[in-house]
Each structure stands twice: as structure tokens, then as C-alpha cells.
matplotlib code that plots the C-alpha trace (Angstrom):
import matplotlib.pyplot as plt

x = [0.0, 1.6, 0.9, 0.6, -2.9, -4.0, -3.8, -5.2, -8.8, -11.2, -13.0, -11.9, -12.0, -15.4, -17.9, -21.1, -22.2, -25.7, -28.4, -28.0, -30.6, -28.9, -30.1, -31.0, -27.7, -25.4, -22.6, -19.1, -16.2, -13.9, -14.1, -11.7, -13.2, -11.2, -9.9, -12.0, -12.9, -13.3, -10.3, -7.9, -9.6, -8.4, -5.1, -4.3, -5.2, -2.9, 0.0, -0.2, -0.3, 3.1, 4.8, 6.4, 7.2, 5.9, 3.5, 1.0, 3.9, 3.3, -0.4, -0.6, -3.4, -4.8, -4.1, -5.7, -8.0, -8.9, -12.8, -13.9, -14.0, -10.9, -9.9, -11.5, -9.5, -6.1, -5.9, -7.5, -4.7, -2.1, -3.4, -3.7, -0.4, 1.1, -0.9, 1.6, 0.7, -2.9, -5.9, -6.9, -10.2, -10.2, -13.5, -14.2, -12.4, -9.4, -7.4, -7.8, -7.6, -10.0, -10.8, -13.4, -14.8, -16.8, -20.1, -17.9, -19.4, -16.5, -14.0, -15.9, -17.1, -13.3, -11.1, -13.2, -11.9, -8.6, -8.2, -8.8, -6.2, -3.7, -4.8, -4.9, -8.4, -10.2, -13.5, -15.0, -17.6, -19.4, -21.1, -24.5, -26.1, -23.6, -24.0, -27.2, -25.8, -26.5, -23.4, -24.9, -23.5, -19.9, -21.6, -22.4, -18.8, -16.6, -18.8, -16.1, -13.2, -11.4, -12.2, -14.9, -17.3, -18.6, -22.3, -24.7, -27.0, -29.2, -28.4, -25.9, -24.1, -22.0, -19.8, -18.6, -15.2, -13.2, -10.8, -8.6, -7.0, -8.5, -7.1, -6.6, -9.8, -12.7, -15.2, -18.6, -20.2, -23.8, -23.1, -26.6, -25.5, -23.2, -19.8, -17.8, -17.9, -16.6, -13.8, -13.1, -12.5, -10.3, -8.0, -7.9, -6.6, -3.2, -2.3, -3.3, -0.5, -2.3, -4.7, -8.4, -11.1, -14.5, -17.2, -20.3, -23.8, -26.0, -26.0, -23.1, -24.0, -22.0, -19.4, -17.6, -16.5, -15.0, -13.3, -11.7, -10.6, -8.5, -7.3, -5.9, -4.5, -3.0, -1.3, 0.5, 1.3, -1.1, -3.1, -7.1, -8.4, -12.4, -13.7, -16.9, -17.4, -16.6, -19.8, -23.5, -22.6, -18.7, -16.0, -12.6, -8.8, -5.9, -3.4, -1.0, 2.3, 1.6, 2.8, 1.6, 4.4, 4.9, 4.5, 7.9, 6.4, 3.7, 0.1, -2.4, -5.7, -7.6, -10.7, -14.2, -16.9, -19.5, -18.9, -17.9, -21.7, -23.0, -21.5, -22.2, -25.7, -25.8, -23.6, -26.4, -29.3, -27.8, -24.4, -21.1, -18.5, -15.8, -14.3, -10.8, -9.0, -11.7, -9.9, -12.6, -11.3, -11.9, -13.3, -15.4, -19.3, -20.0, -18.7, -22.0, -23.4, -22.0, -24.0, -27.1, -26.6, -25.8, -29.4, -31.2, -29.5, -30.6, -34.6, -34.2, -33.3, -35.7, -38.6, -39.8, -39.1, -38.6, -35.5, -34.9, -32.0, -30.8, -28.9, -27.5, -24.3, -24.0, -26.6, -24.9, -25.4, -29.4, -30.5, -28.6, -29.6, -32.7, -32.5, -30.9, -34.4, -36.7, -35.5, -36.1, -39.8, -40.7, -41.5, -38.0, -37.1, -34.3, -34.9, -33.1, -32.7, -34.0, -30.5, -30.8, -32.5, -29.8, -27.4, -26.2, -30.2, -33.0, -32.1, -34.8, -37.4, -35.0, -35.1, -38.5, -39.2, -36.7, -38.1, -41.4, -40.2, -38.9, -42.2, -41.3, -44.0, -41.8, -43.6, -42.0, -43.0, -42.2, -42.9, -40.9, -37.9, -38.8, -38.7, -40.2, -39.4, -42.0, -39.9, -41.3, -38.6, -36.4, -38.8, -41.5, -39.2, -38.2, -42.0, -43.5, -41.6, -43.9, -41.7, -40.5, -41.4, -37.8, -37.2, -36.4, -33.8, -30.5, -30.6, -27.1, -26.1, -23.5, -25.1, -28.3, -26.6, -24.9, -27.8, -29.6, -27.3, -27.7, -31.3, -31.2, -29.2, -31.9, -35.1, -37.4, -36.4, -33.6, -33.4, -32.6, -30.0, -29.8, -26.6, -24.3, -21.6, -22.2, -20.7, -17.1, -18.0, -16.4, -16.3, -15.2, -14.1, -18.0, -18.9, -15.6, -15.8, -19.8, -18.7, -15.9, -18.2, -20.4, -23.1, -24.8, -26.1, -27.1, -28.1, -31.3, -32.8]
y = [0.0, 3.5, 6.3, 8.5, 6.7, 8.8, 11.5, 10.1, 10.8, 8.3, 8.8, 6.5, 7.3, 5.9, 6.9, 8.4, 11.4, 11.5, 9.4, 6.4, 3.6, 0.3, -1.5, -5.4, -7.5, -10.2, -10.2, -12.1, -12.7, -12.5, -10.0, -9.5, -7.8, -5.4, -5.6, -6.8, -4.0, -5.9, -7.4, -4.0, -1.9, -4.4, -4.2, -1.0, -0.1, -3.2, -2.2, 1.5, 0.7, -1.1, 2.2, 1.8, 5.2, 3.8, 1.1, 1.5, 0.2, -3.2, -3.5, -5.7, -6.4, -2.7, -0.9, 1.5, 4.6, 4.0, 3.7, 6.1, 3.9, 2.5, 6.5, 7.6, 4.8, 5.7, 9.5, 9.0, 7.1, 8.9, 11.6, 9.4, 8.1, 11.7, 14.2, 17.1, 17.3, 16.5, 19.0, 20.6, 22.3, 24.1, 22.7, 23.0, 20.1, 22.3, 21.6, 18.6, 16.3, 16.4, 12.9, 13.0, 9.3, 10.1, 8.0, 5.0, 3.3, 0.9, 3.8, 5.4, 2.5, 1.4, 4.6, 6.3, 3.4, 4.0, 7.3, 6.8, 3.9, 6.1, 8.8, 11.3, 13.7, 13.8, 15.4, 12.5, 14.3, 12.5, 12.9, 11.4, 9.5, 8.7, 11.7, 9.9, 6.6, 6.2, 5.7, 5.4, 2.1, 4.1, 5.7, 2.0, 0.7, 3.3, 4.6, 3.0, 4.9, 8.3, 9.3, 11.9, 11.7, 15.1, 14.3, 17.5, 18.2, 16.9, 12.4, 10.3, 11.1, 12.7, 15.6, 13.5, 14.9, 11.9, 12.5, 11.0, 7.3, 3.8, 1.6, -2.5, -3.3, -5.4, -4.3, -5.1, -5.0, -5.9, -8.9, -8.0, -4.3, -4.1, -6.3, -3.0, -2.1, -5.1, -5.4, -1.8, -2.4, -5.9, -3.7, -1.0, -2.5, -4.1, -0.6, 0.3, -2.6, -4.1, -7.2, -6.9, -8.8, -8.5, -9.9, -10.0, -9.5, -11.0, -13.3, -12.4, -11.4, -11.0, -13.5, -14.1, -10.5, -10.6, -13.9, -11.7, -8.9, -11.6, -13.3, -10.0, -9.5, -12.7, -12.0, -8.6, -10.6, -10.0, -12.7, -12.6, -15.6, -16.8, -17.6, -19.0, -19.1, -15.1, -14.0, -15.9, -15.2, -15.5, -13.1, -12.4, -12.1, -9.9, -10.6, -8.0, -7.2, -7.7, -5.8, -5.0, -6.3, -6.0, -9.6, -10.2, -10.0, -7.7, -8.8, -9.6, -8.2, -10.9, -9.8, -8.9, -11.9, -9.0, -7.1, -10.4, -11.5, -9.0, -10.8, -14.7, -13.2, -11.9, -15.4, -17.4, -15.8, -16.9, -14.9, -16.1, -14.6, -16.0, -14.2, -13.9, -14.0, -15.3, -17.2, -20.5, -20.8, -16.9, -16.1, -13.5, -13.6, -13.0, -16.2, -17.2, -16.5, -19.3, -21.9, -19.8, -19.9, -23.3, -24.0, -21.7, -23.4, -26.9, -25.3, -24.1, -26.9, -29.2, -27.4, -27.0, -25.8, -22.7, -21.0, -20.1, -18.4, -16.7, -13.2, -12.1, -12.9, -11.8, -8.6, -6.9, -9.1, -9.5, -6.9, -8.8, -11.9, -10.9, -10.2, -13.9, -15.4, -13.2, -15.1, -18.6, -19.4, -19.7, -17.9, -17.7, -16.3, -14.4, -14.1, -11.7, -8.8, -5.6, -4.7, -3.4, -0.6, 0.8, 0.8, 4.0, 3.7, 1.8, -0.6, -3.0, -0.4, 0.2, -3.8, -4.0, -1.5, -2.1, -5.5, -3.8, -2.5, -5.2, -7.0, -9.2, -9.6, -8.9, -8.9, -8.3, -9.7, -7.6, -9.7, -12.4, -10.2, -12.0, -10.9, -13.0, -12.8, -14.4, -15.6, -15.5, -16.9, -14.9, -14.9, -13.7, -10.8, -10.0, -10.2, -8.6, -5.8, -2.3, 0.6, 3.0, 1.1, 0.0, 4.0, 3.9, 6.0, 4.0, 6.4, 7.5, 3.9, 2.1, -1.4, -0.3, 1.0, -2.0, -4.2, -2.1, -2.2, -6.4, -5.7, -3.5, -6.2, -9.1, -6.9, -6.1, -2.5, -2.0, -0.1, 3.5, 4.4, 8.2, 8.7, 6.2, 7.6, 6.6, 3.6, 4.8, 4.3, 0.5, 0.1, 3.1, 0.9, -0.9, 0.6, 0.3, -3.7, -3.9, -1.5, -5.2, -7.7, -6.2, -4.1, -1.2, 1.9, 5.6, 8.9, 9.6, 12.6]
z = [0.0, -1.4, 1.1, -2.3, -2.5, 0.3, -2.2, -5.4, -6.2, -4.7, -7.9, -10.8, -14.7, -15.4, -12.2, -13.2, -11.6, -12.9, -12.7, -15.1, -16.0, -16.1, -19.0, -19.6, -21.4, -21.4, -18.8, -19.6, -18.3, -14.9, -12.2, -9.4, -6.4, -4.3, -1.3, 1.9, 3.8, 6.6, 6.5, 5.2, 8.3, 11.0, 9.1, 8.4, 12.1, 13.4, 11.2, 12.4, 16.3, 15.8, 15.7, 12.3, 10.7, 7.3, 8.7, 5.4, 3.5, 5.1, 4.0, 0.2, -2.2, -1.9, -5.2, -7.0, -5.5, -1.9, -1.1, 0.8, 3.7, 3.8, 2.7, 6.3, 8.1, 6.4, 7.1, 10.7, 11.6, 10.5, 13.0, 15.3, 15.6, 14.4, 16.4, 16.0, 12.1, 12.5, 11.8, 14.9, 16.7, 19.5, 21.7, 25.6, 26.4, 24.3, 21.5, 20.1, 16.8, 13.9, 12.9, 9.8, 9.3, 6.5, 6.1, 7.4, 10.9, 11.0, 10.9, 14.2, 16.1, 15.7, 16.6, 19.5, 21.7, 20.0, 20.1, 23.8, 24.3, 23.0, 25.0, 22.0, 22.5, 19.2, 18.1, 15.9, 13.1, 9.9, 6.9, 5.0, 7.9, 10.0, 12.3, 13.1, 14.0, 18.0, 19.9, 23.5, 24.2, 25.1, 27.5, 29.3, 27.9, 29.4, 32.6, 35.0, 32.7, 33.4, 30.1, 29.0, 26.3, 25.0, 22.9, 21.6, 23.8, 21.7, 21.7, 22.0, 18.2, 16.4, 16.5, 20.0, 21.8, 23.4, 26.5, 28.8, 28.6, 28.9, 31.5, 31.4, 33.1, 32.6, 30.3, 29.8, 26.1, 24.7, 21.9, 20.4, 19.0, 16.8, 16.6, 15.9, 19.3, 20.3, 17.6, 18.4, 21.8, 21.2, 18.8, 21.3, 24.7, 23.5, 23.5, 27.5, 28.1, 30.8, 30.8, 30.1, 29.5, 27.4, 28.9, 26.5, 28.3, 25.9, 23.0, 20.1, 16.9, 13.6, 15.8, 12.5, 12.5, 15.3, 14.6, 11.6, 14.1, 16.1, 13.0, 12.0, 15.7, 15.6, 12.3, 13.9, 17.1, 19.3, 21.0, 22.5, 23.7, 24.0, 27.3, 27.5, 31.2, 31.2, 32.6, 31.1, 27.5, 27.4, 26.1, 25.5, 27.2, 26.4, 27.8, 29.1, 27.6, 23.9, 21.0, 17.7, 15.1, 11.2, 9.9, 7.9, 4.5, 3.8, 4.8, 2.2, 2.0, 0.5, -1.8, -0.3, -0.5, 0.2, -3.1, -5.2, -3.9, -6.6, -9.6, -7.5, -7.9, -11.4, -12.6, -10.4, -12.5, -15.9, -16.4, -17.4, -14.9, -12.9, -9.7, -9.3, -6.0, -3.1, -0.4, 0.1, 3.6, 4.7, 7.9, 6.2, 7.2, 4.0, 2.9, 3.0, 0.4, -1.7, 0.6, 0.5, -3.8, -3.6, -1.8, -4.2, -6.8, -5.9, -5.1, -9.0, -10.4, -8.5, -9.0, -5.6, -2.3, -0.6, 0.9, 5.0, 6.1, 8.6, 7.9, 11.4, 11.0, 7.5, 7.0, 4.1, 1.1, 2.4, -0.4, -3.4, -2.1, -2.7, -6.4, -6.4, -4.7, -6.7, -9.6, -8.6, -7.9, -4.4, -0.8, 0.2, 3.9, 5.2, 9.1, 11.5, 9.3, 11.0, 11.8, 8.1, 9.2, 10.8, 8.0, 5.6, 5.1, 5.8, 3.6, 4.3, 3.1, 0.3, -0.8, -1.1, -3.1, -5.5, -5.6, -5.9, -9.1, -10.5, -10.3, -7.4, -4.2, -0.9, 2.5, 6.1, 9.6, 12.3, 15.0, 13.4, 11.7, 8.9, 5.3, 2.3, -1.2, -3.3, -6.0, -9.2, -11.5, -14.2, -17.1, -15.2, -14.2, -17.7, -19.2, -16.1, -15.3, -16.2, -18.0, -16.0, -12.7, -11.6, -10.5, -6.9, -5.1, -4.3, -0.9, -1.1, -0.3, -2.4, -1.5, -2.6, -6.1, -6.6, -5.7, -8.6, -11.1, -11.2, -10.5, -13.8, -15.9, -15.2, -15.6, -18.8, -18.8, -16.9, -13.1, -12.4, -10.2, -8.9, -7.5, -9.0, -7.9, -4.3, -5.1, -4.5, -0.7, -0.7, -4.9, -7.2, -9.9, -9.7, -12.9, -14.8, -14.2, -15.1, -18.6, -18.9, -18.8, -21.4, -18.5, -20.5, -18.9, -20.1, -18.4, -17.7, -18.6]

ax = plt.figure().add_subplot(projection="3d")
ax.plot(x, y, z, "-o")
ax.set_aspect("equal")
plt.show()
């Protein structure tokens, strides 16, 4: 990883600015998705607590323009671990460092604990919805810390001043909110040099994602360790002592399964592309969504059945999933998904209607968490769809434009997307490998 990507544009040759309708065609050919986020977040922010003066230069397999995610991530830490040169904003608690995360949740939910490890006082702001994005659960997290959150008067979000310097203690987290708190916190504590544990007070969710933040640990040379009689619902040891290292050779990001599950999807539906570059054996959630094609697969070519899956652990490929059941016949059920709600937008809402538009019957259960797509098969799609239906707003969220886009290749009349360039959140180059495989799109008037 070249620092000079911190200064190229996150904005690639080919990225629409204006709304686009992509249009029904024939996709061919190999794709190689870009690096997991999931997996180059942990690792940039590993690499950078070792101390190295040019710690980004340990990081492989992220070329090209930084997303704006990973873009947030980058120039955060560099003023975390270089305070001196960072931005500054003079706020009650004083002077004290500017970290912008963007629209990036895993950027904030992962430095607030580690800006306060390191004991450096930041004022954290955002941008699109993120501002929004409750953050009480520091509050609970940290009561027992001499550290002081500043919020608005108004809630528990964002612009938030963070003070003062966490001790090694025992900490008590919610597993049912997000996982990022969790991870954040696990990254965070090597740093206080002390011992700490993590005891979870309720069930865990999106576990895998944490499994990935102590892979990723482990790889810089720092160990956590599970405990499942910590407390009624387990948690996690670090040990005191520990250092984050450099791995001798530079560390691989390996490629994201959540943006390769937009072209598993469109090659499920009838497609010819191949993926270059997954690793089979990830500890990425989203590695699921091979098994879950595989199942509608085996309902398609059987004739009959209906699909049930549950989508906690792996919330993010829900609304492209969803354009893979539409096509296969069936009521097909993807249970524990109101966490979707809370993303860049409701993105539940968001699914449905672009299903909506696409001719495909979707129902939700709140009691149950339960959403239904009634399935309807491909050729129903292509001969049902109604002209100029498919026109739903993407919400500023690159997921939702992403989902569209393959939504738009396998429909009658294609789908709308207005704000395409959203996209450059986790994908900039999304439209410059659809344009490869033979996608088609023009501007709308």
C-alpha cells in the first residue's frame, strides 16, 4: 500500500455522476473484487499501532484509488499516531484532533476506543447518515473509565469529543448491538499494556467478524483468547504485555466476499462470470453467500421448495440476495434482518421497493424479523416488469446501487440508479468492471 494513494482521487475514470438507468444484457467474463474491507480496516489499524514510521507500507493487495471507507480509516490514523501534524479544533475540552470518518461506521465504532487507548483527544464528526448513527453504548462501555465523552445536547451522536486514557480493566459490552464495538474495543486494549477482558452480556451477533478482528490481531502478534465461562454469555482475554508487530512480509488483504456477492448473484441468474482471488477458507461472514446460492441453486433446479435463512451474522449481502431469490420461484425467507434498518439507510425499506419495481412480491413480519421474497422466477421478471417502474432512489447507499445495477441487468427494462456515484464508498471501480463484462447503462434525462 503507497501512502501517495492517500492523495489520489477516490473517484476512478469511469464513475457516473448523474443518474443512469442500467439496462438489460449479457454479462461475460472474470471479475476480481477489491480488497476486503473488513479485512484492510483491522489491518491498516494493526500495522499502524506497531509504531512503524511507514506502517502503510506493510499493507498488500490494496491498489488502486482508496474507497472512501478504507480513505477515512487511512488519514485517521495517520493523525492518530502523528498528532503534532494533525488538523486541529479548539473545543471546551481544548485543543484537540480532527478525525473525519466520513459515512464509514467501522471507521468510528473502531477509533473512539482507540483514540482513547492512546490517550490522544479527538473530536469525531461524519457525513450522509452517519451523524445519526446512536453511539450510547460508550456511555455504558466506558462509565467506570477516566475518560470523557462530550455528545450534543441533543443524543448520544455525532460531533462527539473523546478525552482522557483507557485503562486494562474489565469491560462489559452488549453482543446483540453491533460487533464493531466489540472489535473496536479488542484492537484497542493491547495498546493500554495491561490485561483486560471482554465480557459479552447477551448473545453475540456478527461473531464471524469478530473472529476476523482476532485473526488479523494474531497476524500482527497480538493474542485474545475466548472464554466461554466469562460471565452468562462469554468473552474475551488480552493478555497484558503484547505488541503489535509488522509480519515479515507484507500482509495480504484478500478480496471482499461482500462485493464479489453482486456478480455470485448476477452469474447465479444466468451470467457467465468468474471471480478472481476469493480465499474459500476466509473467515469472512459473507462467505455465505455461496452456501445460500448453492441452496437456491438446488430449489431451481428441483422445482420446488422454498428458501430459509438466517442473515444475522451476514446482514450486508441481504438486499442482493434478494435479487438472487426473486428469480427462482418460491416464498424464500431471510430471518433476522431488522439490523438493516440501521445501516447507511433503511435498507430493508430500500429492498422491497426495488423488488417492488422489479415485479417481485416482498412482505416483512415484524414480530418475526422476517422478510419474504415471493420468487417468481427470471422470465416472469423480464416479461413482467412495467416501463419505467424500476425508478427507486439507491438512498445515497453504495449497496443499494450495486444491488440495482444487477437488478437493472436481469429486468425487462432496466433499473434507475440516482446517484451512481455513491458507489465509491467501498467500490469506485464498480462501474468500470460492469462497462468489462459487457453491462450497458445511459443517463437519464
Amino acid at each position: 500500500m503507497d501512502k501517495n494513494q492517500l492523495h489520489a482521487s477516490v473517484h476512478p475514470r469511469f464513475l457516473p455522476e448523474h443518474p443512469i438507468r442500467v439496462v438489460p444484457a449479457e454479462l461475460k467474463g472474470v471479475v476480481t473484487p477489491p480488497p476486503s474491507k473488513s479485512v484492510a480496516h483491522r489491518a491498516m489499524i494493526c500495522a499502524a499501532l506497531s509504531g512503524a514510521s511507514t506502517w502503510y507500507e506493510a499493507i498488500a493487495g490494496v491498489d488502486g484509488p482508496l474507497s472512501d471507507d478504507l480513505r477515512a480509516t487511512f488519514v485517521a490514523l495517520l493523525a492518530l499516531t502523528q498528532p503534532a501534524a494533525a488538523e486541529k479544533v479548539t473545543t471546551a475540552t481544548g485543543e484537540v484532533v480532527v478525525i473525519d470518518c466520513y459515512e464509514s461506521g467501522s471507521t468510528l465504532r473502531f477509533l473512539i476506543p482507540l483514540a482513547l487507548a492512546l490517550g490522544v483527544p479527538c473530536q469525531f464528526i461524519g457525513r450522509g447518515q452517519l451523524p445519526e448513527r446512536p453511539l450510547r453504548e460508550f456511555k455504558d462501555i466506558f462509565q467506570n473509565q477516566p475518560i470523557t465523552l462530550e455528545f450534543p445536547s441533543a443524543g448520544c451522536n455525532l460531533p462527539l469529543v473523546v478525552s482522557g486514557r483507557l485503562k486494562g480493566d474489565a469491560y462489559r459490552v452488549p453482543g446483540h448491538i453491533s460487533s464493531q464495538y466489540i472489535s473496536g474495543l479488542l484492537l484497542a486494549l493491547p495498546m493500554t499494556g495491561a490485561a483486560a477482558t471482554v465480557e459479552l452480556t447477551s448473545p453475540l451477533q456478527s461473531g464471524p467478524y469478530v473472529d476476523l478482528t482476532m485473526d488479523v490481531m494474531r497476524d500482527f502478534g497480538v493474542r485474545v483468547e475466548w472464554d466461554s465461562e466469562l460471565g452468562s454469555y462469554g468473552g474475551y482475554r488480552i493478555p497484558g504485555g503484547q505488541r503489535y508487530q509488522l509480519p515479515a512480509e507484507p500482509y495480504l488483504v484478500e478480496a471482499d466476499f461482500s462485493q464479489a456477492a453482486f456478480w455470485l448473484v448476477a452469474g447465479f441468474i444466468t451470467h457467465d462470470i468468474g471471480i478472481k482471488g476469493l480465499n474459500l477458507n476466509s473467515r469472512q461472514g459473507d462467505r455465505g453467500v455461496i452456501n445460500i446460492l448453492e441452496r437456491l441453486a438446488k430449489i431451481r433446479e428441483n422445482h420446488e421448495g422454498n428458501l430459509r435463512v438466517d442473515m444475522q451474522d451476514m446482514p450486508d449481502v441481504v438486499p442482493i440476495l434478494t435479487v438472487a431469490a426473486a428469480a427462482v420461484p418460491g416464498a424464500h425467507v431471510f430471518y433476522n434482518v431488522k439490523r438493516l434498518r440501521l445501516k447507511e439507510c433503511d435498507r430493508l425499506t430500500a429492498t422491497m421497493e426495488l423488488l417492488r419495481g422489479i415485479g417481485v412480491r416482498t412482505r416483512y413480519d415484524e414480530t418475526a424479523d422476517e422478510l419474504t421474497v415471493f420468487g417468481i422466477g427470471l422470465y416472469d421478471i423480464l416479461e413482467g416488469q412495467k416501463p419505467g417502474t424500476a425508478m427507486v432512489s439507491c438512498r445515497s447507499d453504495h449497496r443499494m446501487a450495486m444491488t440495482q445495477a444487477i437488478a437493472g441487468v436481469c429486468s425487462q427494462h432496466g433499473v434507475v440508479i440516482d446517484e451512481p456515484s455513491c458507489v465509491a464508498k467501498s467500490w469506485p471501480d464498480f462501474f468500470v468492471e460492469l462497462v468489462k463484462l459487457g453491462g450497458v447503462f445511459v443517463e437519464e434525462q
